[in-house]
N, C-alpha and C positions, 0 to 999 in steps of 0.2 A: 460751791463749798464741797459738795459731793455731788462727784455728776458720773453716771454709767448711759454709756453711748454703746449700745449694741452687746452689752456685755452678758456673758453666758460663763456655766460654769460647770465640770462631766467632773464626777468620781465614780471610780472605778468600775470606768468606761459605759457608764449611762449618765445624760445629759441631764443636771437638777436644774439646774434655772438657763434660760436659752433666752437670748433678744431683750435684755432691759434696755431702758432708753430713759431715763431721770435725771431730775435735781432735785435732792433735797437746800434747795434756799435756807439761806439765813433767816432765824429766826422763826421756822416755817411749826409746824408741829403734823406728825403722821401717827395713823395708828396703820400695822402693817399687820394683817390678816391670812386666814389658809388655815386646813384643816392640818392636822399634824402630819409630818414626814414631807411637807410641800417643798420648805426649804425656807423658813423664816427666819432660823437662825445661820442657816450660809448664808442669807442675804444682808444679816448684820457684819457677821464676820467679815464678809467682802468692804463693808461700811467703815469698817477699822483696822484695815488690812493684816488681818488674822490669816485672810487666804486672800491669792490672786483667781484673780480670773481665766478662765483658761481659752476665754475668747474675749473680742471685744476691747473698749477701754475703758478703765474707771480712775478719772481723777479722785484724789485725794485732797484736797485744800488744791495748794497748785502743783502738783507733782502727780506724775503718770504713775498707778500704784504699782506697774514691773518694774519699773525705772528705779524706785527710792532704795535709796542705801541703808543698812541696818539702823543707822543713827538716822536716816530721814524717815525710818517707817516711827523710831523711839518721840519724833517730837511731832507727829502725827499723832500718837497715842495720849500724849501731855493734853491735845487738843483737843480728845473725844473720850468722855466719861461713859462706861458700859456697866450697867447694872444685869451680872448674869443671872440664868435663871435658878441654876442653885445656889449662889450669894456663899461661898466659902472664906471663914475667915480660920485665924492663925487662934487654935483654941487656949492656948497658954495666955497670952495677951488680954489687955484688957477691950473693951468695948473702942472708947477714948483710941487708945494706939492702934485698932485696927481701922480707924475710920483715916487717921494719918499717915498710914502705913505708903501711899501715896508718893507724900511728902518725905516721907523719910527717906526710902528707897532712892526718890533724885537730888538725895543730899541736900536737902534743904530741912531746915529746924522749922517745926510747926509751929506757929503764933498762938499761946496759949487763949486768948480771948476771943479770937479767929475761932477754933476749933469749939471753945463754950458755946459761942455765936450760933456756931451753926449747928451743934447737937443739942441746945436749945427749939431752933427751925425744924429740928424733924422729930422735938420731942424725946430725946433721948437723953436728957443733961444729968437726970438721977441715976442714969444707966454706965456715967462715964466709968466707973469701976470696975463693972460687973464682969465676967467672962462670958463668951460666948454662947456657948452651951445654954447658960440659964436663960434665954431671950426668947419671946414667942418669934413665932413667924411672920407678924407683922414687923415687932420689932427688928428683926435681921434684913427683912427687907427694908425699910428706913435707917436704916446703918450703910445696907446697900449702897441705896441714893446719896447718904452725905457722903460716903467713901467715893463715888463715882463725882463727885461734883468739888472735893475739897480742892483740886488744884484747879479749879475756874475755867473748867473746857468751854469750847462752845458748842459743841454737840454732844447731849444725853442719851444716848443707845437702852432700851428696856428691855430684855426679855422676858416676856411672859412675867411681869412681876408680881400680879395680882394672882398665878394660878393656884397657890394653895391658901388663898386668905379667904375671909370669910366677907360678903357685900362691905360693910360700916368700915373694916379693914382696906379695904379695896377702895373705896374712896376718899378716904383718908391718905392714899396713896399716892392717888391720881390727882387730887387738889396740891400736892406737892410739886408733879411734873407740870402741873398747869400754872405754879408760880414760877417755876425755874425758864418756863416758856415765857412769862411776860417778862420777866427780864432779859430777855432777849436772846434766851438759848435756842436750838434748834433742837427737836425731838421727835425722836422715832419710837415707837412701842408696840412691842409683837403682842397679842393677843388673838384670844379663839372667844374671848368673853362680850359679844357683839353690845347688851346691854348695859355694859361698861362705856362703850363706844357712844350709843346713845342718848347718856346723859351728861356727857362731854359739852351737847349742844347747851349756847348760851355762855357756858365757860370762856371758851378758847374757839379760834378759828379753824379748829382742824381738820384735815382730808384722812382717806383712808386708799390706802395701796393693801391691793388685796393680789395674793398668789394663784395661781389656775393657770392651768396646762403650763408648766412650767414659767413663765412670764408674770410679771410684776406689775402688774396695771393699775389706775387711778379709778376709783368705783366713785362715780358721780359727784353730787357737787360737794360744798362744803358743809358739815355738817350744820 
């Protein structure tokens, strides 16, 4: 699905990430670790080919990620929903049309009962009006995750989602990505919040790829 074979990656002429060798599988779920400035969020961005690699190879679905054409990077990205870590949305709009916003954009008309559906699912259905602005920070980050999930990707990208919530908010969060995992998405999520990580177990079968010395390694079994 996504696979980096040797793949490394130098800005401005110092090497951040050197020597991956992964697959994220289908279906699989990661939480991807490292103290800040490691490279957690190059290493998603490489995951949805925001950046190429400047060594190495990193498949994308089935496409070499130097190889694809603007339009094969655009239906890669159809394919992979990313929840960033500042979660910006369009403040004039409402709640409702920023979560479609998606949808709109690849010219397709949102299924009004689709959209209820799932702003129901993340608890936001009172919210369909509102404007951005007024929304806590929980709420933006579950606006997040339906916006990153409305067009039915298979892979969910997290950053840092949970960094400014508070525990009860946090996993309230993470019981969202661990349903979107049992339907058979695949999931990656950056965090530094290890006790997060920890009561994960029992949920979900998840590993954890943790960052050090520039390289991406798999830190023991599952949790």
């Amino acid at each position: 699905m996504i696979s980096f074979d040797k793949v490394g990656y130098s800005y401005g002429g110092g090497e951040l990430l050197s020597d991956i060798s992964l697959t994220l599988a289908p279906g699989s779920f990661h939480f991807l670790t490292g103290p800040s400035g490691a490279g957690k969020t190059t290493f998603l961005k490489l995951c949805y080919g925001e950046l190429l690699p400047t060594s190495g190879r990193l498949t994308l679905f089935e496409g070499e990620a130097r190889s694809l054409s603007r339009n094969d990077v655009a239906m890669v990205r159809r394919r992979i929903g990313v929840v960033h870590q500042d979660c910006q949305f369009l403040d004039h709009l409402p709640v409702a049309a920023n979560i479609a916003l998606p949808l709109t954009v690849s010219g397709k008309e949102p299924d009004v009962a689709d959209l209820e559906d799932l702003m129901t699912w993340v608890g936001l259905r009172p919210l369909a009006d509102a404007l951005p602005p007024s929304l806590s920070g929980g709420e933006r980050q579950r606006a997040a995750v339906a916006r990153a999930v409305i067009m039915s990707p298979e892979v969910i990208l997290a950053d840092e989602p949970t960094g400014n919530l508070d525990w009860e908010m946090s996993q309230r969060l993470l019981r969202l990505f661990v349903e979107l995992n049992r339907m058979g998405k695949t999931i990656v999520i950056a965090t530094h919040d290890m006790n997060l990580i920890r009561t994960t177990k029992g949920q979900v079968a998840a590993r954890v790829l943790r960052i050090q010395n520039r390289r991406v390694q798999l830190a023991g079994a599952d949790l």
